[in-house]
DRENKE-956928 format. One record per residue (C-alpha): chain; residue in one letter; x, y negated, z negated. Coordinates in nm, 2 decimals, decimal comma, padded with zeros to 4 digits. Last residue first. Layout:
// DRENKE-956928
> A	a	X	Y	Z
...
This chain:
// DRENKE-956928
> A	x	09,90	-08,13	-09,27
> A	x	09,86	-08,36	-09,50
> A	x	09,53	-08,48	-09,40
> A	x	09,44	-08,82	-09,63
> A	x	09,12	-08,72	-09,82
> A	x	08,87	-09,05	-09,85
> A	x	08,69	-08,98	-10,18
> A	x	08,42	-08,73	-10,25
> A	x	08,04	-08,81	-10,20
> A	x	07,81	-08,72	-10,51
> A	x	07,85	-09,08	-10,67
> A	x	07,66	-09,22	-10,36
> A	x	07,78	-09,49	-10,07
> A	x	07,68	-09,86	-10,08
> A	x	07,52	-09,84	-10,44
> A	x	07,70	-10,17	-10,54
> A	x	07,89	-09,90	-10,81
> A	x	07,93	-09,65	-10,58
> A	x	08,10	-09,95	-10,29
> A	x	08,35	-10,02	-10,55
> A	x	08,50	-09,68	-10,68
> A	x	08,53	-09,60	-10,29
> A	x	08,71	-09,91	-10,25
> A	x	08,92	-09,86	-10,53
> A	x	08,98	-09,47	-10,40
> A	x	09,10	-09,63	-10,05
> A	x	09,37	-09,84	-10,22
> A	x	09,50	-09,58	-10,39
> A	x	09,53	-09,36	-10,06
> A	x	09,70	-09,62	-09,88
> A	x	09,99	-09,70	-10,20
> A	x	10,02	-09,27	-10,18
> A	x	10,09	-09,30	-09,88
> A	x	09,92	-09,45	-09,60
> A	x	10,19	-09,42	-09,33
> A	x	10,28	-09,61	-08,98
> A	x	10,00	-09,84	-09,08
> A	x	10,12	-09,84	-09,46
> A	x	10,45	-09,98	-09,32
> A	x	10,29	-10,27	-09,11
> A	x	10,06	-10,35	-08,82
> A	x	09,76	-10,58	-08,92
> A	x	09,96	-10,92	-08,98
> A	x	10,26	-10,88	-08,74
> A	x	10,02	-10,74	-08,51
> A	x	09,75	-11,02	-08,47
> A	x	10,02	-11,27	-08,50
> A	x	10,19	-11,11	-08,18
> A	x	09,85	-11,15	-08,01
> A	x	09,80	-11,51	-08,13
> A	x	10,18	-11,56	-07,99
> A	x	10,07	-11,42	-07,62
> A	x	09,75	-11,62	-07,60
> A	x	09,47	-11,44	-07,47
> A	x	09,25	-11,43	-07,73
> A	x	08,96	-11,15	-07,69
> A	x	09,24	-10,86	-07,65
> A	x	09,15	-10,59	-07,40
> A	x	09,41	-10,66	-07,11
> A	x	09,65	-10,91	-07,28
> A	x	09,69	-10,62	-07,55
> A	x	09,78	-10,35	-07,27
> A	x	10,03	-10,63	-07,10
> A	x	10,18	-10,69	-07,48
> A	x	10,27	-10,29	-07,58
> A	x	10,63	-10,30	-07,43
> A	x	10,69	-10,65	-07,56
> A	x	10,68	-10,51	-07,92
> A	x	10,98	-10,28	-07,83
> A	x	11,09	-10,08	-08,18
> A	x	10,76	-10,12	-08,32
> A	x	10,58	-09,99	-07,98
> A	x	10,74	-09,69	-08,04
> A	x	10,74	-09,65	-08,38
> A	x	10,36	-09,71	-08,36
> A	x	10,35	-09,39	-08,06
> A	x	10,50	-09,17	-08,27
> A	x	10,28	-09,16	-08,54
> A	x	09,95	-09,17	-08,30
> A	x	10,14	-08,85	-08,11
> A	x	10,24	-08,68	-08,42
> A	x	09,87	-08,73	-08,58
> A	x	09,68	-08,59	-08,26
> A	x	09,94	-08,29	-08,29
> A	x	09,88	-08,26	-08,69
> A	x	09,46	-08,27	-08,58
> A	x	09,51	-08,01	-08,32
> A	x	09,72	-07,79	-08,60
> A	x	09,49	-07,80	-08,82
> A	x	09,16	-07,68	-08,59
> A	x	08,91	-07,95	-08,53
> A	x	08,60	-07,92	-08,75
> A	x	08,71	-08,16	-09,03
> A	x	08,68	-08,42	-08,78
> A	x	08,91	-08,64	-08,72
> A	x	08,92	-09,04	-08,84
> A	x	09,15	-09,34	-08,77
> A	x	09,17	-09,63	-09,02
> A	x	08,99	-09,93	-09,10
> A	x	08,99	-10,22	-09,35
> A	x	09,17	-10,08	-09,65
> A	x	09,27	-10,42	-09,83
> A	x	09,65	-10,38	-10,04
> A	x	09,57	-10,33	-10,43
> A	x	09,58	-10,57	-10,68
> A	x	09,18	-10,53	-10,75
> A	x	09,06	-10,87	-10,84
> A	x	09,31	-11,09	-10,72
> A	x	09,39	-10,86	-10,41
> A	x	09,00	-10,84	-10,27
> A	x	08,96	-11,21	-10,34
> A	x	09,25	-11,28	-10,10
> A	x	09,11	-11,03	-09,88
> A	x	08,77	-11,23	-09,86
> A	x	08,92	-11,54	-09,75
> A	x	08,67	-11,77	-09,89
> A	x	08,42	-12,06	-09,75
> A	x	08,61	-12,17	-09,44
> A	x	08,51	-12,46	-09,21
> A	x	08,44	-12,44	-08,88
> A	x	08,56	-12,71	-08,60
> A	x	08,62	-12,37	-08,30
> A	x	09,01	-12,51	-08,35
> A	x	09,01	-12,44	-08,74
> A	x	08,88	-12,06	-08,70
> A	x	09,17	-11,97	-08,45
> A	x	09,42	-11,79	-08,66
> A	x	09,13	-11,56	-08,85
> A	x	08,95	-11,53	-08,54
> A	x	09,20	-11,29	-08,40
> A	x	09,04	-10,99	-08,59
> A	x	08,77	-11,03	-08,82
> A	x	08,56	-11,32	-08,91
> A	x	08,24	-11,29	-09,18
> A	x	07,96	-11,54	-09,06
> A	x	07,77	-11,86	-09,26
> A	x	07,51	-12,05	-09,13
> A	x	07,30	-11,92	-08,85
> A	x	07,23	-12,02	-08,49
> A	x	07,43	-12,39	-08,54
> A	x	07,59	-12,34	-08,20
> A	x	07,92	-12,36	-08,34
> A	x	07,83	-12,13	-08,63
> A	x	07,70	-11,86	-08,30
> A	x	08,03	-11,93	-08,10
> A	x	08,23	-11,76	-08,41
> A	x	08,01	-11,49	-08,46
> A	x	07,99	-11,34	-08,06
> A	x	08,31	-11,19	-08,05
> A	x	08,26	-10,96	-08,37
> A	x	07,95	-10,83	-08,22
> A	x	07,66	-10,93	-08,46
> A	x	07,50	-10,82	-08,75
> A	x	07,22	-11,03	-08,94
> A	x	07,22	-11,05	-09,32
> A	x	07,01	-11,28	-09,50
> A	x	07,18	-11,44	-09,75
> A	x	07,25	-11,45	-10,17
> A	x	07,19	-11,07	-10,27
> A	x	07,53	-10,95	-10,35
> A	x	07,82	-11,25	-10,25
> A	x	08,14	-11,02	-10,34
> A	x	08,06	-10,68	-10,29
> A	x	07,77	-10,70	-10,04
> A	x	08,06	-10,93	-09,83
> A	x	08,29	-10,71	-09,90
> A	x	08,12	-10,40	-09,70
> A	x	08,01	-10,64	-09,40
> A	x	08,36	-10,66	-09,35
> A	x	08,41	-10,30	-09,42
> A	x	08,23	-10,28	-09,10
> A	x	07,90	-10,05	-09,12
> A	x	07,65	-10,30	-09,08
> A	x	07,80	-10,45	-08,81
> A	x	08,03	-10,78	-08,71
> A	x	07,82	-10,97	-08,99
> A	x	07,63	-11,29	-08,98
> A	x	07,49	-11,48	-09,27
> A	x	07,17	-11,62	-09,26
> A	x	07,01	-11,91	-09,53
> A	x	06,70	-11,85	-09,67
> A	x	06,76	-11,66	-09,91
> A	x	06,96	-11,85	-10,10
> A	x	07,30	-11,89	-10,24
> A	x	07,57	-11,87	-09,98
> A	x	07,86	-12,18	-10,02
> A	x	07,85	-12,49	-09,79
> A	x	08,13	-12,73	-09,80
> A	x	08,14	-12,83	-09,49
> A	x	07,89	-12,71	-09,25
> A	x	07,92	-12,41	-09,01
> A	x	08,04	-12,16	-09,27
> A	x	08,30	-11,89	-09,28
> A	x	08,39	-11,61	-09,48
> A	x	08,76	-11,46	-09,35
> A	x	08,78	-11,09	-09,33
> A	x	09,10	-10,97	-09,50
> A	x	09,49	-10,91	-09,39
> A	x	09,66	-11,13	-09,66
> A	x	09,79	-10,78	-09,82
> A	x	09,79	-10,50	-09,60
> A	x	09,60	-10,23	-09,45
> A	x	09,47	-10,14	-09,09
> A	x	09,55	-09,73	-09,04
> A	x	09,70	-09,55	-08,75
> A	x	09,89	-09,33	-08,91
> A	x	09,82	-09,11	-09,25
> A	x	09,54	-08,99	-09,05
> A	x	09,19	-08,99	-09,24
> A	x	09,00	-08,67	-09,27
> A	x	08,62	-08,64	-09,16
> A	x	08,28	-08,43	-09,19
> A	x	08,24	-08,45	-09,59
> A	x	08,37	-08,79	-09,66
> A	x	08,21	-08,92	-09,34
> A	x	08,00	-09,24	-09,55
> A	x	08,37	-09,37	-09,68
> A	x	08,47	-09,37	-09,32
> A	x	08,18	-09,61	-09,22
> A	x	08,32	-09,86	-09,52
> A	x	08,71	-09,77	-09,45
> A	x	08,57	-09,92	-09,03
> A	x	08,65	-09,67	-08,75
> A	x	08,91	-09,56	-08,54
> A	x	08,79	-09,21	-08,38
> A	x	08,94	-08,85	-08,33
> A	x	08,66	-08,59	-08,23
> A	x	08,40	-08,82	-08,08
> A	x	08,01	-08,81	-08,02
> A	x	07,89	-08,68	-08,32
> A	x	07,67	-08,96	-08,40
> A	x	07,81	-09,11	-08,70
> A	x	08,15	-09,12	-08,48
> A	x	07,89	-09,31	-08,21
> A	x	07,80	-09,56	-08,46
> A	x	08,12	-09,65	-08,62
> A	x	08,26	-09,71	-08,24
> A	x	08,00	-09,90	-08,18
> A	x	08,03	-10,10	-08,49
> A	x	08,38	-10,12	-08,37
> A	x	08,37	-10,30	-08,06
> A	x	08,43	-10,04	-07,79
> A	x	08,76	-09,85	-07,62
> A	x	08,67	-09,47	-07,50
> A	x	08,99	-09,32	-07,46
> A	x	08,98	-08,93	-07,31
> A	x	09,31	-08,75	-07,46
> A	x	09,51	-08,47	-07,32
């Protein structure tokens, strides 16, 4: 029997880093910090290929390069926030907000640049912002690999076989919802931000493909790269191992 707590995924971040769940989804970056305490599920994951955080500005033709100028974040343990450090080190202020709340924040001129997740990245244009980089994109030039932007943690501490039962259950339930999409729209409508039924189906055709039914070795790859990455920026530390996949 599962208890579902459903929060923005800082908070989720926090509260694994806290103790307080036994299975979680939360951010590659805060995963890469639980090495020791977690194992990543081979389903469940976000990873793809033209899936990334979008960089946004709320001028034209503005790029980060001083100090004086704020960029917003959805939390400081996001992987979002993660390739921003990699790719524009040292240029803003950083300031983390809610994921929801970025977006109406460059419309109201309250900072000037902010990294978009979720179903921002189809409605950016409409809210009159103007985009700096897709940081995926850059992600995939530079490293050829799919992005890892979040996957679903257990704790080391649960027994095997409750964490290969949690695993069935998460696997089963994607090929579920694969084979009938429709079936999983009225609990999307219910939580989603954007309420528009083909925004929500272009959410899931972007975020939800074979990798998120199983990592593989393609997943794991990928999650090493960003572990490589974040040691060198100093993000996480040499002595922490890689993301482990269970395997049952």
């Amino acid at each position: 029997k599962f208890q579902f707590e459903l929060l923005d995924i800082q908070q989720l971040n926090s509260r694994l880093f806290a103790g307080d769940f036994d299975i979680a989804k939360t951010s590659f970056h805060a995963a890469l910090k639980l090495t020791k305490s977690t194992v990543v599920l081979p389903s469940g994951s976000a990873l793809g290929f033209q899936v990334g955080p979008l960089l946004l500005a709320a001028q034209a033709d503005a790029v980060p390069a001083n100090g004086s100028q704020v960029t917003l974040c959805p939390g400081e343990d996001t992987t979002a926030a993660l390739l921003f450090q990699l790719f524009y080190p040292e240029t803003t202020q950083l300031r983390h907000e809610v994921f929801s709340e970025i977006m109406p924040a460059l419309q109201r001129r309250e900072a000037d640049f902010g990294v978009c997740i979720h179903e921002g990245r189809f409605t950016w244009e409409q809210a009159g912002l103007s985009l700096v980089e897709d940081l995926g994109t850059r992600w995939e030039t530079e490293t050829s690999c799919p992005l890892p932007l979040g996957g679903i943690c257990a704790r080391r501490a649960l027994p095997m076989d409750v964490i290969g039962k949690v695993q069935s259950a998460i696997h089963d339930s994607l090929q579920f919802a694969l084979a009938d999409p429709g079936a999983a729209l009225p609990t999307m409508r219910k939580h989603a931000q954007e309420f528009d039924d083909n925004v929500l189906m272009q959410h899931v055709d972007l975020y939800v493909n074979d990798w998120t039914v199983d990592l593989g070795d393609v997943g794991q790859n990928a999650l090493n790269e960003l572990s490589r990455r974040a040691t060198a920026v100093g993000v996480v530390t040499g002595a922490d191992p890689n993301i482990e996949i269970f395997a049952g």
